[in-house]
Structures are given as C-alpha cells and as structure tokens.
TINUPA-399453 format. One record per residue: residue in three letters; x, y, z of N, C-alpha, C in turn. Coordinates in nm, 3 decimals. Each point is the difference from the previous one (the first is absolute). Layout:
N
+------+---------+---------+---------+---------+---------+---------+---------+---------+---------+
: code :      nX :      nY :      nZ :     caX :     caY :     caZ :      cX :      cY :      cZ :
+------+---------+---------+---------+---------+---------+---------+---------+---------+---------+
:  ALA :       X :       Y :       Z :       X :       Y :       Z :       X :       Y :       Z :
...
+------+---------+---------+---------+---------+---------+---------+---------+---------+---------+
This chain:
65
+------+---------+---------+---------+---------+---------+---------+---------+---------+---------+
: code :      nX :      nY :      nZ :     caX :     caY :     caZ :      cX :      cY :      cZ :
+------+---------+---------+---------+---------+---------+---------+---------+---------+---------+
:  UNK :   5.957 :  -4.581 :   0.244 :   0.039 :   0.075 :  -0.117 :   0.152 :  -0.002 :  -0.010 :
:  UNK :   0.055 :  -0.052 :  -0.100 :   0.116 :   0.040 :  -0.084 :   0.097 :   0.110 :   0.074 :
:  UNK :   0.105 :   0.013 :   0.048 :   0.102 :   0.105 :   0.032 :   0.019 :   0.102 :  -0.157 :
:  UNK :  -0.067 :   0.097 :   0.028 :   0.034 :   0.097 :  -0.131 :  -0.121 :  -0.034 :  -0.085 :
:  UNK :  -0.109 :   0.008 :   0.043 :  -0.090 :  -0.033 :  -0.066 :  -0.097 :   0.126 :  -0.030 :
:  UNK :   0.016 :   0.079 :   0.073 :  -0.053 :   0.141 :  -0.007 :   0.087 :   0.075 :  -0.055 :
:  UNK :   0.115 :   0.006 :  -0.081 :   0.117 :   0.064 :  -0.029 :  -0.062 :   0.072 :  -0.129 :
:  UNK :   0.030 :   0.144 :   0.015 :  -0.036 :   0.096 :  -0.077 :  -0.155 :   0.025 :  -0.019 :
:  UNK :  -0.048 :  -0.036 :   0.111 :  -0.184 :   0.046 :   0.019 :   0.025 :   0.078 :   0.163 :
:  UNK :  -0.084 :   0.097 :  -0.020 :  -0.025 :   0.108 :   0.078 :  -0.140 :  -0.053 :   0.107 :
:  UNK :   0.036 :   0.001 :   0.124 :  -0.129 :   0.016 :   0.084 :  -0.025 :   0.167 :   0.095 :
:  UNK :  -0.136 :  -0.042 :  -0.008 :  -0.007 :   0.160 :   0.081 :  -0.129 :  -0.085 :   0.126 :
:  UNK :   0.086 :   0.001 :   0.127 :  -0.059 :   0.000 :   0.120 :  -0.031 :   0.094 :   0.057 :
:  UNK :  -0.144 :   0.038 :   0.043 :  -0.077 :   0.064 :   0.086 :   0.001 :  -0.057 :   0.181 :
:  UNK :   0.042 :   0.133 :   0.041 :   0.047 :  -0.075 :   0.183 :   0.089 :  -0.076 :   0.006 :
:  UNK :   0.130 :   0.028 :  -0.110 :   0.113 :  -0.053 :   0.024 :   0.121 :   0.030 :   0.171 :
:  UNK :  -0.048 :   0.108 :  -0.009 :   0.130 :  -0.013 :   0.160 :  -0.081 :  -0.062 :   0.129 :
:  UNK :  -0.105 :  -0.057 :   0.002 :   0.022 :  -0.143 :   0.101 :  -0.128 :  -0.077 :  -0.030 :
:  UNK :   0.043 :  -0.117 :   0.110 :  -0.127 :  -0.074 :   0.004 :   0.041 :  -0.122 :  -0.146 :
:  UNK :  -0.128 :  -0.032 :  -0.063 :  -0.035 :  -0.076 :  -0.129 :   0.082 :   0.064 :  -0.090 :
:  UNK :  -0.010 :   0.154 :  -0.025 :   0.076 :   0.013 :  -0.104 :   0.136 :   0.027 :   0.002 :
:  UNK :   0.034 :  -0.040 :   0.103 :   0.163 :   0.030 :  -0.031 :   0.092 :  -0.187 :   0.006 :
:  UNK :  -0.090 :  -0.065 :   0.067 :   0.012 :  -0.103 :  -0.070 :   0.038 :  -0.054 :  -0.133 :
:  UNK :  -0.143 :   0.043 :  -0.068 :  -0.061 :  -0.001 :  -0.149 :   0.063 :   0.040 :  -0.064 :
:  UNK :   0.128 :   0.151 :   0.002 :   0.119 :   0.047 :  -0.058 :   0.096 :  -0.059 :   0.050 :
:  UNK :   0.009 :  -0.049 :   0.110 :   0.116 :  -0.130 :  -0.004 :   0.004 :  -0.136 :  -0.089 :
:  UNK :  -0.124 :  -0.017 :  -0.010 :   0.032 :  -0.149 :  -0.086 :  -0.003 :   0.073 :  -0.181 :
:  UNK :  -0.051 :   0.068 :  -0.032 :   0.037 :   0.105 :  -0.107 :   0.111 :   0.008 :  -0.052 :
:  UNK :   0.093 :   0.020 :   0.097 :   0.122 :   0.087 :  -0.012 :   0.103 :  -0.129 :  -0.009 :
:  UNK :  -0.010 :  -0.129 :   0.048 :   0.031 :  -0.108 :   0.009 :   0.011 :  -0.078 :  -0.116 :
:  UNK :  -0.144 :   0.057 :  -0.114 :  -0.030 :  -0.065 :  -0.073 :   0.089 :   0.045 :  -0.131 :
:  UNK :   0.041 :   0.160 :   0.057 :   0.071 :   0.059 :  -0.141 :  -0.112 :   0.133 :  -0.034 :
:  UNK :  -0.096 :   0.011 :   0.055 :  -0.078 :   0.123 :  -0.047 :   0.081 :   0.090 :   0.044 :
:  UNK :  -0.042 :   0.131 :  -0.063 :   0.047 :   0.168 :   0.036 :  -0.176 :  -0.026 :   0.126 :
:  UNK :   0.024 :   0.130 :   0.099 :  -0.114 :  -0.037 :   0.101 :   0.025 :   0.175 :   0.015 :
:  UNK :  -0.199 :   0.071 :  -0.044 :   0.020 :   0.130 :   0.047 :  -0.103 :  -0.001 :   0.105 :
:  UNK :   0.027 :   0.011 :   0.133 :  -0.081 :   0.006 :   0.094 :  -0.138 :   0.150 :  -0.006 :
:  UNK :  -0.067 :  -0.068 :   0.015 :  -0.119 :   0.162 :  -0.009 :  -0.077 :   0.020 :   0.152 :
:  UNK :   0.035 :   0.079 :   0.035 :  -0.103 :   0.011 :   0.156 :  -0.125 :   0.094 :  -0.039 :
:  UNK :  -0.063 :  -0.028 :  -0.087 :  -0.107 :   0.122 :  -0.065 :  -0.117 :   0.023 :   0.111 :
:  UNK :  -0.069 :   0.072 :   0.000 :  -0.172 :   0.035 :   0.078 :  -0.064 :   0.078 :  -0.105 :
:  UNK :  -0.101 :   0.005 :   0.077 :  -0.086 :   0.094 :  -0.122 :   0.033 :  -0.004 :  -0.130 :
:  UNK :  -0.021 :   0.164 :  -0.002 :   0.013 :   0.069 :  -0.176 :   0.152 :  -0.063 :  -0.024 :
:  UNK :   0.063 :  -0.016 :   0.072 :   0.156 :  -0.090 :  -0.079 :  -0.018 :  -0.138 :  -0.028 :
:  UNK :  -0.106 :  -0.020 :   0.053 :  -0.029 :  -0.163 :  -0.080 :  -0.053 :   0.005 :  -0.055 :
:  UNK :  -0.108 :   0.049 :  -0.029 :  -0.087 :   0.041 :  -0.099 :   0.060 :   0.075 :  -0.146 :
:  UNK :   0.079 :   0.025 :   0.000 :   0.118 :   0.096 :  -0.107 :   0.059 :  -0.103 :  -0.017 :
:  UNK :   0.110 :  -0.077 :   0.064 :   0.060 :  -0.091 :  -0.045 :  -0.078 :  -0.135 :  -0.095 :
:  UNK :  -0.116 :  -0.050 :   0.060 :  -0.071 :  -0.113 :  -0.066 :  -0.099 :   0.097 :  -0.155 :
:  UNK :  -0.013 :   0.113 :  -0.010 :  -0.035 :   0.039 :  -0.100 :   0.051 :  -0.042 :  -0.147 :
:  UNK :   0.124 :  -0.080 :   0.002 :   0.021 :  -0.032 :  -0.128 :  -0.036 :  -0.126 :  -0.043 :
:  UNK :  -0.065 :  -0.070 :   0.111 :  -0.083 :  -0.133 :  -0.032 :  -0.134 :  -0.062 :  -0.013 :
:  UNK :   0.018 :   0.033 :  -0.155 :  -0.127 :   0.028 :  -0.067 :   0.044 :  -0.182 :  -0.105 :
:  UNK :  -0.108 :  -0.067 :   0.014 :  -0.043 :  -0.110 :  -0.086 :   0.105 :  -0.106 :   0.054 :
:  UNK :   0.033 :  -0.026 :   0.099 :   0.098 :  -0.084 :   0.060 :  -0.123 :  -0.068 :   0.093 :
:  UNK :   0.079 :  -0.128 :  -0.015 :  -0.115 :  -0.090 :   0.125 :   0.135 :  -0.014 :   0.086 :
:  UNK :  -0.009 :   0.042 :   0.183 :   0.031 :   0.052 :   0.068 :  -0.011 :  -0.107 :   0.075 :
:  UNK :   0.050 :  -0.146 :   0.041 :  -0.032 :  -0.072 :   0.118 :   0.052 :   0.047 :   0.141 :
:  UNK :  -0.118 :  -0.024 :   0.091 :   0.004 :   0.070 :   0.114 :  -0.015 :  -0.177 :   0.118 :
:  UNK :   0.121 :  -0.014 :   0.014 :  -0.058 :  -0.172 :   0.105 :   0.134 :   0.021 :   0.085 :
:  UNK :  -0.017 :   0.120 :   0.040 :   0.087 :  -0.021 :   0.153 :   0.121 :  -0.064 :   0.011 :
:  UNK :   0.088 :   0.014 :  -0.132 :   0.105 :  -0.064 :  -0.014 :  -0.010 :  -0.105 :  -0.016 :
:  UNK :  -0.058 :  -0.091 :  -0.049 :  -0.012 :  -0.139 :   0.007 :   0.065 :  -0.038 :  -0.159 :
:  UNK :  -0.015 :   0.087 :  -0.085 :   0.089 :  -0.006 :  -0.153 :   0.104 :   0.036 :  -0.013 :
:  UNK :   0.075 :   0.000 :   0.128 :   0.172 :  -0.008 :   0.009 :   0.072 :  -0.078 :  -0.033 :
+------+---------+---------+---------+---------+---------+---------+---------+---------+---------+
C-alpha cells in the first residue's frame, strides 16, 4: 500500500496495546490513518458495536490489510 494511503480515514483497533493489534495500529498509523485503540469486554463491546446495523462486517483475521 501507497505511503499516505490511509490519510484522513479513521481505524478503530480492538486489543490494540499488544500482540496482533498493536502491530495492526502500527502499519495504520504508517499508512496515515488517525488509530483509536479499544480494549472493550463485555457490555463495552457490546455498546460500542451497537451502532452497526446494515454494514457487512468482514471478519478474516486480518488478512484484508
């Protein structure tokens, strides 16, 4: 990908302070995205993903990076 290719798009990583996702906000942040890390559980994940309603949601383990 392009240097600045994410520039002015927002990511929001789940299990950003280690492991995969802090990676995943490294190459993000590389790219030019803003990066809001979320460490959610429960009812805070569940609250947070409540506004995604009629979105198709791909879930492949990072592989659409």
């Amino acid at each position: 990908m392009a240097a600045g290719a994410l520039q002015g798009k927002v990511a929001i990583v789940t299990g950003g302070a280690s492991g995969i996702g802090r990676a995943t906000s490294g190459r993000f942040v590389e790219q030019g995205a803003s990066v809001l890390v979320a460490d959610l559980d429960g009812e805070a994940a569940e609250r947070a993903a409540a506004f995604l309603t009629g979105v198709v949601l791909a879930v492949d383990g990072g592989r659409g990076i």
